[in-house]
C-alpha positions as CSV (number, residue, x, y, z in Angstrom):
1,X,214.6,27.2,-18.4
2,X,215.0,24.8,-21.2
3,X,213.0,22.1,-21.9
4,X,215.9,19.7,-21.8
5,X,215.3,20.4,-17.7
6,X,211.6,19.7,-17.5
7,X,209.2,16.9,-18.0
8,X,206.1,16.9,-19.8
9,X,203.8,17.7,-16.9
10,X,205.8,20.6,-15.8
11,X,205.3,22.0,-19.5
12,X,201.2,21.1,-18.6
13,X,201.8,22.7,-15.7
14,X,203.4,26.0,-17.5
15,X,201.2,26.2,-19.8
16,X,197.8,26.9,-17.5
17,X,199.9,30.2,-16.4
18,X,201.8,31.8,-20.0
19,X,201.8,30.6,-23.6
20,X,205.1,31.6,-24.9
21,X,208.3,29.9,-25.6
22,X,211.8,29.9,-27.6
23,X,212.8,28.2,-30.6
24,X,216.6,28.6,-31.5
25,X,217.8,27.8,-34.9
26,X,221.3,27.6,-35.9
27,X,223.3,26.0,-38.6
28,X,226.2,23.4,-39.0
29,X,228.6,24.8,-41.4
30,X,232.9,26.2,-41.4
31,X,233.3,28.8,-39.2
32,X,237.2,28.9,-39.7
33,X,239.1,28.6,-36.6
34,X,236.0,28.7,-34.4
35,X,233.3,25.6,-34.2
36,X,231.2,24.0,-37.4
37,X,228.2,24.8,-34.6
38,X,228.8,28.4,-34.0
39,X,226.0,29.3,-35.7
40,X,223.6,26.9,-33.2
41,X,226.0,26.9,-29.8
42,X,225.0,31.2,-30.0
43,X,221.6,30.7,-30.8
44,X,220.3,28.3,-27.9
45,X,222.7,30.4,-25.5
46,X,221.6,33.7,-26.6
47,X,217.7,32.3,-26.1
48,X,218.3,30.5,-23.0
49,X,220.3,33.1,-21.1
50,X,217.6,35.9,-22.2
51,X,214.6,33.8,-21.6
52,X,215.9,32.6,-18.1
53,X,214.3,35.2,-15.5
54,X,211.2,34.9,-17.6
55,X,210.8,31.5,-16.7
56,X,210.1,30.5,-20.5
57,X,211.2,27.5,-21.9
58,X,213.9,27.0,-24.5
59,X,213.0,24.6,-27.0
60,X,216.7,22.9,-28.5
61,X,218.1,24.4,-31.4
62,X,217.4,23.0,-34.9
63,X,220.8,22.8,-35.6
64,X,221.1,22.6,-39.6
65,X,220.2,25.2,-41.9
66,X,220.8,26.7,-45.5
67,X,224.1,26.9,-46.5
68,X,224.9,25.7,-49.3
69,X,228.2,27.6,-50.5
70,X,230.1,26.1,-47.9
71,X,229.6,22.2,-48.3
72,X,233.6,22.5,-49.9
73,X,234.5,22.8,-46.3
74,X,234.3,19.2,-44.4
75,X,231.8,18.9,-41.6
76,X,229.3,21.5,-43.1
77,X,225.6,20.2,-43.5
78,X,223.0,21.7,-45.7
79,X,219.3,21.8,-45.8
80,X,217.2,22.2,-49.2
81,X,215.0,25.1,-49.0
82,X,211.6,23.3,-48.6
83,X,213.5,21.3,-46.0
84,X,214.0,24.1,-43.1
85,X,210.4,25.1,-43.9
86,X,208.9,21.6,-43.3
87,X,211.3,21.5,-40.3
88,X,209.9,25.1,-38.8
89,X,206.4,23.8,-40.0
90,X,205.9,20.4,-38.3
91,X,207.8,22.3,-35.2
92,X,205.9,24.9,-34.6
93,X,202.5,23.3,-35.5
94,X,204.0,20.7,-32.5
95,X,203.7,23.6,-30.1
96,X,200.6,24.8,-31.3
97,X,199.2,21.6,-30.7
98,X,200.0,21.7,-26.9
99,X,199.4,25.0,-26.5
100,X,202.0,27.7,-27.3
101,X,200.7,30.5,-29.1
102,X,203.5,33.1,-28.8
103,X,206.5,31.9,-29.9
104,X,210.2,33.6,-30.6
105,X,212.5,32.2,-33.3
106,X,216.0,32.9,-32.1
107,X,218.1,32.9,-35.3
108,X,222.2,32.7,-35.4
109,X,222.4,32.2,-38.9
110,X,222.0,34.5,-42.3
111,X,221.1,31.9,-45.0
112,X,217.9,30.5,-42.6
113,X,217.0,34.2,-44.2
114,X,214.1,32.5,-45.4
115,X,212.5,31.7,-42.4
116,X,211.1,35.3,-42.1
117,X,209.0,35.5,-45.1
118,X,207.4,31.7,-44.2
119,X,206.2,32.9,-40.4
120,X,203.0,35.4,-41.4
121,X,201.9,33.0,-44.1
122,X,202.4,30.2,-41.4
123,X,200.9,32.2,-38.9
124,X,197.6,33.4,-41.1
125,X,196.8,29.3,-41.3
126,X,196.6,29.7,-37.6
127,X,194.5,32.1,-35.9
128,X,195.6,33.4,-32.3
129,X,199.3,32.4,-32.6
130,X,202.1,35.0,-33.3
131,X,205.7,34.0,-33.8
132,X,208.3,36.5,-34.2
133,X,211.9,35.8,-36.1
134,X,215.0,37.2,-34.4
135,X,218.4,37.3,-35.9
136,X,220.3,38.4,-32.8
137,X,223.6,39.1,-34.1
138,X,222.3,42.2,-36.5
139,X,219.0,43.0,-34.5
140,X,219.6,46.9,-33.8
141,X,221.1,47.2,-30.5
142,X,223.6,44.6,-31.3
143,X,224.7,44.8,-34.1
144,X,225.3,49.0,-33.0
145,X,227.4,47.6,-30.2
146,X,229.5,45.9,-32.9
147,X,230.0,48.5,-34.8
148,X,231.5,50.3,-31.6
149,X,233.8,47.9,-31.2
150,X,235.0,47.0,-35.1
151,X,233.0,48.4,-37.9
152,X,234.8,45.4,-40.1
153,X,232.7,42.3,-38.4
154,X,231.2,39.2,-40.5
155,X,231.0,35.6,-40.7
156,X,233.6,33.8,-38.6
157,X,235.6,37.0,-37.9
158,X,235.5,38.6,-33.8
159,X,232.3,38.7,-33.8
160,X,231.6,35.4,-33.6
161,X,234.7,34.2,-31.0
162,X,233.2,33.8,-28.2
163,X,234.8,31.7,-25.2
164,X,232.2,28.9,-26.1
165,X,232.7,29.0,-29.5
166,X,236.1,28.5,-29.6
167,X,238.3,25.4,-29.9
168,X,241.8,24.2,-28.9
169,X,243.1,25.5,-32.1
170,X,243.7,29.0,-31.3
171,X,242.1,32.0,-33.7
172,X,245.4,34.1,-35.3
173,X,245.7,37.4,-33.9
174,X,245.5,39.0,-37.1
175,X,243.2,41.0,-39.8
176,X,242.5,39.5,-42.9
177,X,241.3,41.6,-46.0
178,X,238.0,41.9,-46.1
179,X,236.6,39.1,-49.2
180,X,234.5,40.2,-51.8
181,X,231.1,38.1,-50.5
182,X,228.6,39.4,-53.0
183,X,228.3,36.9,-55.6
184,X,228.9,34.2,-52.7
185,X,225.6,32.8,-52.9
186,X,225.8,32.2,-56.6
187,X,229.0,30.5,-56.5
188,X,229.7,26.8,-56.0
189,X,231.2,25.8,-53.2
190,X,234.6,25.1,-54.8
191,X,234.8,28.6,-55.9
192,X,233.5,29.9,-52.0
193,X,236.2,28.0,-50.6
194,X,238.7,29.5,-53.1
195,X,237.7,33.1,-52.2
196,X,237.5,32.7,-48.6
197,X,240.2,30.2,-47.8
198,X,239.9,29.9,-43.9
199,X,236.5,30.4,-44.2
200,X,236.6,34.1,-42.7
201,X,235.1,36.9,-44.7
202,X,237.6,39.2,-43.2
203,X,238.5,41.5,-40.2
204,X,240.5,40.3,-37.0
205,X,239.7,36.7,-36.0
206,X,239.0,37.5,-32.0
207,X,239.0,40.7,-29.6
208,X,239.5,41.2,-26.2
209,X,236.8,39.1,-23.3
210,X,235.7,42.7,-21.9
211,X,234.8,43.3,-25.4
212,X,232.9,40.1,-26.3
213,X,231.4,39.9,-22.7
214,X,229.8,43.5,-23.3
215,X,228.7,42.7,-26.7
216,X,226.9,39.5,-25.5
217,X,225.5,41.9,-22.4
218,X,223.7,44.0,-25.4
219,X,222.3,40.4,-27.6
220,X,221.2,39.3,-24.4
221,X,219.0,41.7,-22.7
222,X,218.2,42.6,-26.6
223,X,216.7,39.2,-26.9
224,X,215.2,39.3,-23.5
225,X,213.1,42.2,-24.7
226,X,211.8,40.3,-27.9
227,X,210.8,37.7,-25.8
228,X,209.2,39.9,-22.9
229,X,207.7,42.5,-24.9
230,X,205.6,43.8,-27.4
231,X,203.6,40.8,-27.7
């Protein structure tokens, strides 16, 4: 359930019977062919469809993160550092507050890497809570499923073409040469966009639905377990 469906006593009400929830956070930057929300549209679906026969709420996504290579391309938005951790701060210290003290971050996007390394200092300031960070798209299981399918998978290739992350401007059936991306984050964004182009880091732009619909099979019940689990 997401907490877009409930009202505040219903989250009272939840709260007397389990403590966790779901946090998503995604980003708003080029994705090539695919949409500026990729990052945040997988994120809350991933969370939302693995926490659903839990019956744990779904916080909505924070939908900006850190990316700031890309702000060549129009439409992307960038946090500062200290930003995202403020953001993560005040939000989780919000749940706290009512109640929730196990807490999954759901993660769709590679430069909120910093997240990680915030949560156990975070956590030590608050006794009794745990909150784990998930990056779904590389958590183990997953990311071995997409290695079955295409071994050559990155940012804004296959991988990330899903049916409701595409847009009326159709992905090209191709492969593109894989770009050199290891000095990306050092460059500025006038010098990304020149070495990308699209905005692909290289591979085939989009694979067949049986392929993507087992993938996301795998990053679901993956999640679910994160969630479930362990705890």
């Amino acid at each position: 359930m997401t907490i877009s469906s409930l009202n505040w006593m219903q989250v009272e009400d939840y709260l007397r019977r389990d403590d966790r929830c779901v946090l998503p956070i995604g980003c708003t930057e080029q994705h090539a062919f695919l949409s500026l929300s990729t990052d945040t549209i997988l994120a809350e679906r991933v969370a939302t469809e693995a926490a659903a026969p839990l019956g744990i709420p779904v916080f909505p996504a924070i939908p900006f993160g850190l990316t700031p290579y890309f702000m060549a391309y129009p439409g992307t938005v960038t946090l500062r550092d200290e930003t995202l951790l403020a953001v993560v701060d005040d939000v989780l210290t919000s749940l706290v507050r009512h109640g929730f003290r196990r807490i999954v971050i759901v993660n769709g996007h590679g430069g909120n890497a910093p997240v990680a390394p915030f949560l156990p200092r975070w956590a030590a300031a608050h006794p009794g809570v745990r909150v784990r960070f998930h990056s779904w798209w590389n958590a183990p299981k997953t990311w071995a499923a997409v290695q079955q399918i295409d071994p050559v998978a990155s940012h804004a290739s296959w991988m990330e073409n899903f049916p409701w992350t595409r847009l009326a401007a159709a992905s090209p059936d191709v492969k593109k040469p894989r770009a050199d991306t290891s000095r990306l984050r050092t460059m500025k964004p006038e010098e990304a966009r020149e070495l990308l182009g699209d905005g692909n880091f290289g591979g085939a732009y989009l694979k067949a639905d049986a392929d993507m619909e087992r993938l996301w099979r795998v990053a679901v019940e993956e999640t679910r377990g994160i969630i479930e689990t362990g705890w």
